[in-house]
N, C-alpha and C positions, 0 to 999 in steps of 0.2 A: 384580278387586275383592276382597279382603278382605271375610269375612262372619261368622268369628268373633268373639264378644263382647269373650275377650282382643287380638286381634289388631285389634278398630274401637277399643278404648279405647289402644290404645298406638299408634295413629294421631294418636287424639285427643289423647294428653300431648304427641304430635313437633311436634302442627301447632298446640296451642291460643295460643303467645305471636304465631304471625301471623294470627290468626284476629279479626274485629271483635268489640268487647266485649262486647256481647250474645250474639255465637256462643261467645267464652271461657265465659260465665255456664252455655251451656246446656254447652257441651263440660265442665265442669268437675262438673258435674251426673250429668250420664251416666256419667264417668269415678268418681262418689262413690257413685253408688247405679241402680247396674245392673239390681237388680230392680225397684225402682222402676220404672224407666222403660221397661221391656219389660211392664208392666204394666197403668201409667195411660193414655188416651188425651191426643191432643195438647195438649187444653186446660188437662188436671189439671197435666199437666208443664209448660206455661208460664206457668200461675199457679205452682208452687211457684220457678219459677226468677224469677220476676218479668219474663218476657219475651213478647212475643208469640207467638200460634200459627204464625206464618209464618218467626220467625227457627228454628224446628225443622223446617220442610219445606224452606228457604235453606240450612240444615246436611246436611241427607240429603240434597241434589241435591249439594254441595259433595264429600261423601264417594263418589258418583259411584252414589246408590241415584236410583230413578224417583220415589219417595213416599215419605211418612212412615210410612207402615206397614208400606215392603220396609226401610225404616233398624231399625223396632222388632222387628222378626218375630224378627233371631236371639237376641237379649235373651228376649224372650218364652218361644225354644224352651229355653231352658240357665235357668233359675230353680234354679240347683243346690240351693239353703239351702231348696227346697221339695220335692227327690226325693235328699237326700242319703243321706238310707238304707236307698234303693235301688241305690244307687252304689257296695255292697262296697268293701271295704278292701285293692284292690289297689295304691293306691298307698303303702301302709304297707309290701308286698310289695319295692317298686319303692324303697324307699328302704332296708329291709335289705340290700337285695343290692350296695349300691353301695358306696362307702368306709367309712372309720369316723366318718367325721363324718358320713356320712347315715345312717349305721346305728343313730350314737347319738341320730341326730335321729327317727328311727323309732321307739326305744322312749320318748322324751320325751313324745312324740305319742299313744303307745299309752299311758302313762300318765293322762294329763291324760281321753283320751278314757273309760278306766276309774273316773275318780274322776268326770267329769261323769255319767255313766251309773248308776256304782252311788247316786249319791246322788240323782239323779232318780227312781233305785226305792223308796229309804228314803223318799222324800217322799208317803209313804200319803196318798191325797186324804181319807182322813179325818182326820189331824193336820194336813194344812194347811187345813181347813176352819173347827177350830178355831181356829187361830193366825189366820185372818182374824177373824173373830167377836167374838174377845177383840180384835183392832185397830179392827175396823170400831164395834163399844157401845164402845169407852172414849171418852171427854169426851178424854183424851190420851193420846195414846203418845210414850212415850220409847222413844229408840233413845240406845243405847249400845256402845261398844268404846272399845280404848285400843291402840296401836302397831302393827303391822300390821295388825289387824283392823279400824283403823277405820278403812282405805277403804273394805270392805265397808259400814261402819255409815253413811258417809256420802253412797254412792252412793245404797242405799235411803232414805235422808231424802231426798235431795238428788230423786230420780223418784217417792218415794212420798207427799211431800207435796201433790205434784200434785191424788192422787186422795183423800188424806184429811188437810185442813187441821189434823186436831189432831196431826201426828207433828211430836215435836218432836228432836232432834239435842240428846245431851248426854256429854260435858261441852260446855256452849257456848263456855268459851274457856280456862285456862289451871288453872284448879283441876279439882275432882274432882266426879264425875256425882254424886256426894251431898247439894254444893251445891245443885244444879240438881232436886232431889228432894222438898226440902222442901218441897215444897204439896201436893206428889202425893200424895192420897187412893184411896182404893177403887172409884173411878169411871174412874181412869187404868188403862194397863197398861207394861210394860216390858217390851222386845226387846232381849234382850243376848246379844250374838255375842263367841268366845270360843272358841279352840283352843288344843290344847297347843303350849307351855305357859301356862298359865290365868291371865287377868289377875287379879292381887289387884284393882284396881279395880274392875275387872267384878264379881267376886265380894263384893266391899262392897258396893256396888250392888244386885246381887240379894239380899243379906240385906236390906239395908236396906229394898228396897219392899217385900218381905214384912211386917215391920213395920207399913210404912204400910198392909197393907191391898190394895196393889197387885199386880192376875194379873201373871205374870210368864212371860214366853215365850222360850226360850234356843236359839239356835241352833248348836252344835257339834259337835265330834266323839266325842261320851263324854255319855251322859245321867247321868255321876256324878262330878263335878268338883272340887267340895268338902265337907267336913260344912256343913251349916246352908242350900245351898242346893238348894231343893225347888218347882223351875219347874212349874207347871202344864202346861205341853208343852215338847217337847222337839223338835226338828225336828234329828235326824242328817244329818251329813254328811261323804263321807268326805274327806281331806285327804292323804294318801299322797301322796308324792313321790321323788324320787330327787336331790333337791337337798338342804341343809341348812333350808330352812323350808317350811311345810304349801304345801300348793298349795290356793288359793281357789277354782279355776275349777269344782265342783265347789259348795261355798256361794256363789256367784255364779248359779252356774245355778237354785240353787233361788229366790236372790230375784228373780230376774225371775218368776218363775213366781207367785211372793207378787204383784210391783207386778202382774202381768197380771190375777190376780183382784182386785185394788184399786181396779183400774180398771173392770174389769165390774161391780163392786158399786158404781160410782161412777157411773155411767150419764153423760147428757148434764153433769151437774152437774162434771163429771171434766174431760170432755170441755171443757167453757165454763172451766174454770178453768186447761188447760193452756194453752188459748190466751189464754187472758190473759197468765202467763206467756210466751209467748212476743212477746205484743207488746210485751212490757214491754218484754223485751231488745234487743227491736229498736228502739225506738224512742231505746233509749239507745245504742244502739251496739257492743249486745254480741259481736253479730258481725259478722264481716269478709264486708264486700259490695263489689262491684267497683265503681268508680267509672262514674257513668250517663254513657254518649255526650249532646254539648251537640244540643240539637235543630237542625234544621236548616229554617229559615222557609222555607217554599212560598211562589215568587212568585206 
């Protein structure tokens, strides 16, 4: 029997199209989030799968385990993304020494890991204490970017409105975040993301809520971008790449770290509101769910 996490989940992608729909549901589950499921006990994971607790001890006899807790044990022991570093950089090692194409995969790797890390240091918990602060009292916050940068801008609306209903995403559709600014008083704030090279819009922007009155919070890679703009903080990041545009994963990492505390500082109210959102979506159909097995009347 097979007992590695990789080696049950790529059982589970060979066998899940002959497997009954409810075992697909859960196989498909397990195969998505692996910590999870070495985690939760039986019942959390067949409410999130929307299955019962039985079709997951039907699956672990299926995969040839005794019980649901010899199926979950090897999940449980490899929670890598919670001991990974502790797990040294030998396979950074192990991909230098192989061709050039793994070799060049090695230092892509060791780049992205250096720009996630030094900018996790620049992120002093006292400037991002601020930058919550000035998000969590404003009546609103705008979040802002323009062409690459505002997938960034709109990931963080998109998860951070979750935990504080006033973040608003601008420009909201085809003109310019200045539109979108005019009511913004001194009671709002502004989050504008921005790397070289530096959006004039963004930098409209930021002159402009200064005007109104409005703190303003910049996230990039240079705390001195323009004349005329003078951000209350400044949250660096580094952006070093070895491609021709900045590399994000680095200002990415620090926004999770912003919604993390957004949502701490949101307490249940966060909590009760993301699930709302999520029932929203479902109830419209936002995501893709397997079609339910027809029931089968007991005589």
């Amino acid at each position: 029997m097979q007992n590695k996490p990789a080696q049950l989940t790529e059982q589970l992608r060979a066998d899940i199209e002959s497997l009954p729909q409810q075992m697909q549901a859960a196989a498909k589950y397990i195969i998505d989030h692996p910590g999870d499921f070495g985690l939760d006990p039986v019942r959390v994971t067949a409410k999130k799968i929307g299955v019962s607790s039985n079709v997951l001890v039907r699956l672990a006899y299926r995969l040839g385990f005794d019980s649901f807790l010899a199926f979950r044990k090897p999940f449980r022991q490899t929670l890598v993304t919670d001991r990974e570093d502790r797990l040294g950089q030998d396979w950074l090692g192990r991909m230098r020494s192989g061709d050039d194409f793994s070799a060049a995969q090695a230092g892509f790797a060791q780049n992205e890991l250096n720009v996630v890390t030094r900018s996790l240091r620049l992120a002093d918990p006292s400037l991002v204490k601020q930058v919550t602060d000035h998000m969590l009292s404003a009546k609103r916050c705008y979040i802002t970017a323009t062409r690459a940068s505002y997938a960034l801008a709109y990931y963080f609306h998109y998860a951070g409105r979750m935990a504080h209903p006033g973040f608003q995403l601008v420009p909201r559709h085809m003109g310019s975040a200045v539109d979108d600014l005019l009511e913004a008083d001194s009671a709002d704030c502004l989050f504008a993301i921005t790397v070289h090279p530096y959006s004039s819009d963004t930098i409209q922007s930021m002159r402009f809520a200064r005007k109104r009155g409005m703190r303003i919070v910049l996230l990039s890679d240079s705390e001195v971008i323009a004349p005329g703009v003078d951000p209350d903080v400044v949250l660096p990041v580094s952006t070093r790449t070895q491609h021709h545009f900045s590399s994000f994963s680095g200002a990415m990492a620090v926004l999770e770290c912003l919604i993390g505390h957004l949502f701490a500082a949101g307490g249940s109210a966060a909590r009760d509101r993301v699930e709302r959102y999520q029932t929203a979506r479902e109830d419209t159909g936002a995501y893709w769910r397997p079609a339910k097995p027809p029931r089968v009347r007991k005589k």
